[in-house]
C-alpha positions in Angstrom: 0.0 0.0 0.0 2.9 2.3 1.1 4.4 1.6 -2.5 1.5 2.4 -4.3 1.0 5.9 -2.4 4.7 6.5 -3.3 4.5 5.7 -7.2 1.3 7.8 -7.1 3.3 10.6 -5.6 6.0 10.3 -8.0 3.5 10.0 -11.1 1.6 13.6 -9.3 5.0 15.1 -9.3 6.2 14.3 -12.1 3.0 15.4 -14.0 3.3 18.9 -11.9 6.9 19.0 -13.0 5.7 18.4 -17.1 3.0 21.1 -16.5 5.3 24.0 -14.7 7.7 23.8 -17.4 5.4 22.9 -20.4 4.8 26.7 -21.5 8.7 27.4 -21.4 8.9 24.2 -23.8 6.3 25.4 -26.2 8.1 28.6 -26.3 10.9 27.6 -26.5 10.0 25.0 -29.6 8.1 28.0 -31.0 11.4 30.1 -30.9 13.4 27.4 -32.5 10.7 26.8 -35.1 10.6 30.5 -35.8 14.3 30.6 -36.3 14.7 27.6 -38.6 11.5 28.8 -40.6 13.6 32.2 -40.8 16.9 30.4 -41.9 15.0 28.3 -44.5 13.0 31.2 -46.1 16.3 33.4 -46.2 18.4 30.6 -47.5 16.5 30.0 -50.0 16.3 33.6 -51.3 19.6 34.2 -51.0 19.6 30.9 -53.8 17.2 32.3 -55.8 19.4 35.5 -55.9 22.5 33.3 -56.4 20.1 31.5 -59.2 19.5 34.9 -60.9 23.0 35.9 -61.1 23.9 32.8 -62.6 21.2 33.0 -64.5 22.1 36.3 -66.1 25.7 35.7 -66.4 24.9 32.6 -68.6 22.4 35.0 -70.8 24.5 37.6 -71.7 27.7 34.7 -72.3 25.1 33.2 -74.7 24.6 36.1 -76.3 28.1 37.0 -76.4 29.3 33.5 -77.8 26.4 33.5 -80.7 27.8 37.3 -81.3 31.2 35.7 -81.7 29.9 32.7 -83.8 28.0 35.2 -86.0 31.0 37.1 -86.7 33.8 34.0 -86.8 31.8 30.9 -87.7 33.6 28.9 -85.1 31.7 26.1 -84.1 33.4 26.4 -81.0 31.9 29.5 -80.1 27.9 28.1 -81.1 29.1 25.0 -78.5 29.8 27.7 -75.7 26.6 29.6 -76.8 24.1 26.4 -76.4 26.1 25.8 -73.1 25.5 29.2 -71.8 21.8 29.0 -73.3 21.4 25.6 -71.0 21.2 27.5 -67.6 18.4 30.1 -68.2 16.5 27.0 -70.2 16.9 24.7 -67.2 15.1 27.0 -64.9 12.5 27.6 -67.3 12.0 24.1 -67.2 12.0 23.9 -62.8 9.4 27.2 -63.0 7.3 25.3 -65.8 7.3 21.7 -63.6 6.8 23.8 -60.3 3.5 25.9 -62.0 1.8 22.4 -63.2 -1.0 20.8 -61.3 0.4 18.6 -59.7 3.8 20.1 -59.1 6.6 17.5 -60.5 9.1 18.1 -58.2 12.0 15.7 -59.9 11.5 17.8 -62.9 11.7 20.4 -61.1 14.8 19.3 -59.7 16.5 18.6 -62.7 15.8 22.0 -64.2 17.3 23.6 -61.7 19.9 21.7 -61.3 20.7 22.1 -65.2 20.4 25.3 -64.1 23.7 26.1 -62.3 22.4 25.6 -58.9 23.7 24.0 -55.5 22.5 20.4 -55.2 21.9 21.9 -51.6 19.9 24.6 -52.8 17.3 23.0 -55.1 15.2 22.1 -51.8 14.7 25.1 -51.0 14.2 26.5 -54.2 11.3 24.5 -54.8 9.7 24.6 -51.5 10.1 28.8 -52.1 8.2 28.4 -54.9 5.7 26.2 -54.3 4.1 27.5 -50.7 5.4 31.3 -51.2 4.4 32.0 -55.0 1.3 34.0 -53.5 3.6 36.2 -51.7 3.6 39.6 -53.5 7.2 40.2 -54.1 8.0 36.7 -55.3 5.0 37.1 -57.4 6.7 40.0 -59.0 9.5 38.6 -59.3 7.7 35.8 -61.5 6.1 37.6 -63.5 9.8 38.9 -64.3 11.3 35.3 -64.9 8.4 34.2 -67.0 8.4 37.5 -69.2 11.8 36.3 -70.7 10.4 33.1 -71.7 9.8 34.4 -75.2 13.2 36.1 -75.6 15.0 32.9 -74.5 13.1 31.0 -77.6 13.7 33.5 -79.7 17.2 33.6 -79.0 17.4 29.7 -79.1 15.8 30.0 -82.8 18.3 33.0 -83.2 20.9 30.3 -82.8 19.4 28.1 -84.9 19.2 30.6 -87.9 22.3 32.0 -87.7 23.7 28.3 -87.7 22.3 27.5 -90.5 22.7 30.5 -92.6 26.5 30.0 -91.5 26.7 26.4 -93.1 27.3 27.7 -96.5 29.9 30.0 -95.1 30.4 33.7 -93.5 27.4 35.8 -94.7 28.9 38.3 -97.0 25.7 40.5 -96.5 27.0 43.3 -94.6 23.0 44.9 -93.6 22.0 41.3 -92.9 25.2 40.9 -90.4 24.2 44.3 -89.1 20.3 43.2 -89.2 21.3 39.7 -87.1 24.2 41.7 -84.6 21.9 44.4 -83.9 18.7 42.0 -82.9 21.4 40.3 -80.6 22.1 43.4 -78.7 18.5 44.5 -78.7 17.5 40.9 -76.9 20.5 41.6 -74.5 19.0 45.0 -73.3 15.3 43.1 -72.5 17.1 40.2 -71.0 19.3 42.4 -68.9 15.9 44.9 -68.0 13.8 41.7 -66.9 16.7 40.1 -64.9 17.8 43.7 -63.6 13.9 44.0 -62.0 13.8 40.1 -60.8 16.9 41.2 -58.8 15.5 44.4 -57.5 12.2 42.7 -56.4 13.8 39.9 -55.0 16.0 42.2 -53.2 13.2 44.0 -51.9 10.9 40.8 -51.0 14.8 39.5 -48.7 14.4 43.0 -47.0 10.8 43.0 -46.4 11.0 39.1 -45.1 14.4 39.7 -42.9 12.2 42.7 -41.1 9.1 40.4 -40.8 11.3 37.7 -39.8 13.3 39.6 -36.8 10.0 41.6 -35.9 9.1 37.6 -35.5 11.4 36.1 -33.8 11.3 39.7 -31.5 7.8 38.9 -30.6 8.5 35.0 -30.0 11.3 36.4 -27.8 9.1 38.7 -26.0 6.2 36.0 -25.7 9.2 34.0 -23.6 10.0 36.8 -21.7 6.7 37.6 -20.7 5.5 33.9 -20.4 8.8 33.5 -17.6 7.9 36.9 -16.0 4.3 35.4 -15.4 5.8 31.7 -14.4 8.0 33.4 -11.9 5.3 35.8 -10.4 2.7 33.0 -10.8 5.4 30.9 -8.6 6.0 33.7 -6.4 2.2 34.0 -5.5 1.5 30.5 -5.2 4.5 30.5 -2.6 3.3 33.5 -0.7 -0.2 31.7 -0.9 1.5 29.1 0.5 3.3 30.8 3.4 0.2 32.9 4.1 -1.9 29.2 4.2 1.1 28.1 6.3 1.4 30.5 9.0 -2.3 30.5 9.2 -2.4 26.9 10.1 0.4 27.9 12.5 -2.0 30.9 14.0 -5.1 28.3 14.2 -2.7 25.5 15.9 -1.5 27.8 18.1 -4.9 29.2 19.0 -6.1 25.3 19.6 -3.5 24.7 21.5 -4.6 27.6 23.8 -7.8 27.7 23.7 -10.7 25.7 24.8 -12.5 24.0 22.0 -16.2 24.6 23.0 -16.3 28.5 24.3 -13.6 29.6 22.5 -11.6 31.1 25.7 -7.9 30.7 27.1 -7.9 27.0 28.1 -5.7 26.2 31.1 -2.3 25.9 29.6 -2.7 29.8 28.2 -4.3 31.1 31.5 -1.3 29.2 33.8 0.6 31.2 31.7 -0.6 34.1 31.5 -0.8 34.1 35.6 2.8 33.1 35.7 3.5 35.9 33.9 1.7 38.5 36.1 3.2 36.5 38.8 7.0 37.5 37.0 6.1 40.9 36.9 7.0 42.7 39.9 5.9 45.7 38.9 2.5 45.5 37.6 0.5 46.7 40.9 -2.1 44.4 42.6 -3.0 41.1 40.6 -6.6 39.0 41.1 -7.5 35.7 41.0 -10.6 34.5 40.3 -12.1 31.1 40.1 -15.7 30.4 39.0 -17.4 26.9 39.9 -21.3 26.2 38.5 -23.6 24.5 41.0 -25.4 21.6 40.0 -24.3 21.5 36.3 -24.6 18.1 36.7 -27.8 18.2 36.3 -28.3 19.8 33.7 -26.4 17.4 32.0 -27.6 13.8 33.1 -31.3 15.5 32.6 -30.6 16.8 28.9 -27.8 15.5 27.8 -24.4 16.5 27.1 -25.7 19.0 23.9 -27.5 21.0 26.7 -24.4 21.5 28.6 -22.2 22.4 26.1 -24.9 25.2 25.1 -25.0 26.2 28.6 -21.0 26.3 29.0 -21.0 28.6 26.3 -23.8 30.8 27.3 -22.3 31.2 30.7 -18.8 31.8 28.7 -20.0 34.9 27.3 -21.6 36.3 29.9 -18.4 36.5 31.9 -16.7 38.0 29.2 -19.2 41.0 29.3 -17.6 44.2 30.7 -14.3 42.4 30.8 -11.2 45.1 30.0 -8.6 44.4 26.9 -6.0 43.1 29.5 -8.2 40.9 31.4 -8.2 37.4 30.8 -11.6 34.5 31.1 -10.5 30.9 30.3 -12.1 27.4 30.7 -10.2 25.0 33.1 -11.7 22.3 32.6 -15.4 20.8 32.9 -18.0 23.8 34.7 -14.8 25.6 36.1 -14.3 29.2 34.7 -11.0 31.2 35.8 -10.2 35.0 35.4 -7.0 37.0 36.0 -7.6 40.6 36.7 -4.3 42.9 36.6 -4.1 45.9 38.2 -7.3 45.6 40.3 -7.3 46.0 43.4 -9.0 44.0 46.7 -12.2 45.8 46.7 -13.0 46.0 42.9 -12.3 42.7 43.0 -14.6 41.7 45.2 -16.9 43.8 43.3 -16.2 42.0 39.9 -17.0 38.6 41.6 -20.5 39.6 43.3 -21.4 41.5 39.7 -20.5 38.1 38.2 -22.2 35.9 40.5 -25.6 37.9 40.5 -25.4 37.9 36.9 -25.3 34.0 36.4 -28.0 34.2 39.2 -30.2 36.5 37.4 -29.6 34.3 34.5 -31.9 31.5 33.2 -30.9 28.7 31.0 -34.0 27.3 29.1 -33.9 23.6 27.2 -36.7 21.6 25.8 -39.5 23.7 27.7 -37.3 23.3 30.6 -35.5 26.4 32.8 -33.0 25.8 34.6 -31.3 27.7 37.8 -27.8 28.8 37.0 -25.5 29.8 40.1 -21.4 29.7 41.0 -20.0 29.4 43.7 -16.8 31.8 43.2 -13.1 31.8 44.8 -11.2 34.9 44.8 -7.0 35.4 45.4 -6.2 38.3 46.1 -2.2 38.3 44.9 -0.2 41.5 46.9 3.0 39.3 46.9 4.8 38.5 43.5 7.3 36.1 45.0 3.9 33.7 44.9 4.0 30.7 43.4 1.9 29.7 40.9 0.5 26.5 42.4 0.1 28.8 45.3 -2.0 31.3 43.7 -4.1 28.8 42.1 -4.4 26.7 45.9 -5.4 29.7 47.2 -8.3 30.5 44.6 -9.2 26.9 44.6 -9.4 26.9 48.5 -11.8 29.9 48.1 -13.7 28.2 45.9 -14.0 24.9 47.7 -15.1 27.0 51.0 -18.2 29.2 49.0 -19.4 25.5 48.0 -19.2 23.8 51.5 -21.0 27.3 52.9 -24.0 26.8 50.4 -22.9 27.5 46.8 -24.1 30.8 45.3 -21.7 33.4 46.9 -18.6 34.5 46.6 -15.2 33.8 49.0 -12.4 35.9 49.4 -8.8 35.0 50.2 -6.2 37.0 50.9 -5.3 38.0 54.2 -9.5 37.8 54.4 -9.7 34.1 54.4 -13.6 34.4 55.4 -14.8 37.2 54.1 -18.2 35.9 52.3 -20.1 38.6 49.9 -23.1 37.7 49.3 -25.4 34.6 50.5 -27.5 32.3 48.3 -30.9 33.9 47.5 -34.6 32.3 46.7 -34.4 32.9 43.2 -38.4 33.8 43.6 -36.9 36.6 45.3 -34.5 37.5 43.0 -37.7 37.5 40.1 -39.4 39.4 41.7 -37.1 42.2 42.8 -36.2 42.2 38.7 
């Protein structure tokens, strides 16, 4: 059983572990995705400028080598031009295979690669292309690339005419040399006007995506930030709440462990105390000791029950806490046995206090079931001039007071203190007592 309740344990904390540092995971995997998604997306721009340059290097040494074959003949010249033609052809190819539906991707790949480019970058050429066509500056920059689809056939058929117009030797036809050299040049310009704007839009659409990227990854950072700020102050609170929960259970032991249960006042262990402490303090003036006794609370208790006489010890609890002052102290002894500890009060008040508190409980009626019943004390008082007193003493003394208003007819009050029979107050008919209220 013990091992069960320790691999429960285990799983709980392990789960509580998992969900404290969950968030700072997910952040943390969010970050890392963020920053691979930014490396991918700017790698494979910075091949797609790579691509265009060359791309338009391979252009313009076509059209320089098919210049040169015009004007020589050497076929070694038309084999560099169809060479240099192959690169801007084999990413014509890629963008065609990338544009069909569905996308075929090995053709794709082989275009490009025909194309000049890193084996390395062909991935991410095509990935580019296929989930960021939409995207408004690789749009552009599309439309660019695809507008020089009909200058790169006419230039291949270029090559092809001037080849075969050279097969039966240099053309002696000066215009038509000038005619054939001129359209050269003129496909040169629009080649190098496209390719100059796919460069400048792409170089635009890097900027743009290196901001949105960074303003990214600055809000993913943030978001962590934030998230551990929260963690930590969550943590912090839930620590405090714990301390607070803590040192309240403290407070609420250490009131149970001073007070009585039932009433709610100082139970014997805090009013010994408390005495002992007056008793310590040689300077605090007179000190009083009061102890409080019902009569016949027996009977309230074997005639209804123990419920009735918990009710009653709590009625008879406040009443003796009426009028008390802030340093005065009522607690529960034990069963129907009240003590106080008056400071700073001297003989006479004290004597006073008692009869008050006596004629109250007398005056009082305690009603169960249809039932009243007669509540009266018989009440001990200790009147402490002495601070070298003990504190078994003290308490003899009250108790001895006590015992002697019980064996002289309950219901009165007994001094002791250098009085040791001074009785205020005898037991009256409590018809008497109704009627005179």
């Amino acid at each position: 059983m013990s091992r069960r309740t320790a691999t429960s344990t285990k799983g709980h904390g392990f789960l509580h572990v998992i969900k404290l540092v969950s968030p700072f995971v997910m952040v943390v995997v969010l970050q890392a995705a963020v920053a691979g998604f930014s490396l991918e997306v700017m790698s494979s721009v910075r091949a797609y400028v790579a691509g265009e340059a060359l791309w338009s290097r391979s252009q313009k040494n076509a059209v320089y080598s098919l210049n040169r074959y015009l004007h020589s003949g050497e076929p070694s010249q038309f084999a560099q031009y169809r060479a240099a033609l192959a690169v801007p052809i084999g990413d014509e190819f890629a963008r065609w295979a990338l544009e069909r539906d569905p996308v075929d991707v090995e053709a794709a790949r082989i275009g490009f690669l025909q194309g000049g480019n890193h084996p390395d970058d062909v991935p991410g050429l095509i990935w580019l292309f296929r989930y960021f066509n939409r995207v408004s500056f690789l749009q552009d920059a599309i439309r660019e690339w695809a507008a020089t689809d009909p200058m790169l056939l006419e230039l291949s058929i270029f090559g092809e005419v001037i080849r075969s117009e050279l097969e039966n030797g240099p053309i002696q036809d000066d215009d038509r040399l000038q005619f054939l050299s001129s359209r050269l040049s003129e496909l040169n310009t629009q080649f190098t006007v496209h390719a100059n704007r796919f460069s400048t839009v792409l170089g635009e659409g890097s900027r743009a995506i290196k901001l949105t990227l960074t303003f990214i990854n600055i809000v993913t950072a943030a978001t962590l930030i934030l998230l551990l700020i929260w963690h930590t102050r969550r943590l912090v609170l839930q620590r405090q709440a714990f301390e607070d929960a803590l040192h309240a259970e403290k407070e609420r032991l250490a009131w149970q462990a001073s007070h009585d249960w039932l009433t709610g006042l100082a139970n014997r262990r805090a009013f010994e105390a408390r005495l002992q402490g007056e008793l310590d303090n040689a300077a605090a003036g007179p000190l009083t000791l009061i102890l409080l006794d019902l009569d016949q609370f027996k009977n309230v208790n074997d005639s209804c029950g123990h419920l009735a006489g918990d009710r009653l010890l709590c009625q008879v609890a406040r009443l003796l806490q009426h009028h008390r002052q802030s340093y005065d102290l009522v607690a529960r002894l034990g069963g129907d046995e009240f003590g106080l500890i008056l400071p700073q009060c001297s003989p006479s008040n004290a004597v006073d206090i008692a009869e008050r508190l006596r004629r109250s409980l007398e005056l009082f009626s305690f009603a169960w079931d249809d039932r009243c019943f007669a509540v009266t004390a018989s009440i001990g008082v200790a009147c402490i001039a002495d601070r070298t007193t003990t504190l078994e003493d003290a308490m003899r003394r009250a108790d001895a007071a006590c015992y002697r208003a019980k064996e002289k007819g309950r219901n009165r009050v007994q001094v002791d203190g250098g009085r040791s029979d001074v009785v205020v107050v005898a037991a009256r008919p409590r018809e008497a007592v109704a009627a005179r209220g």
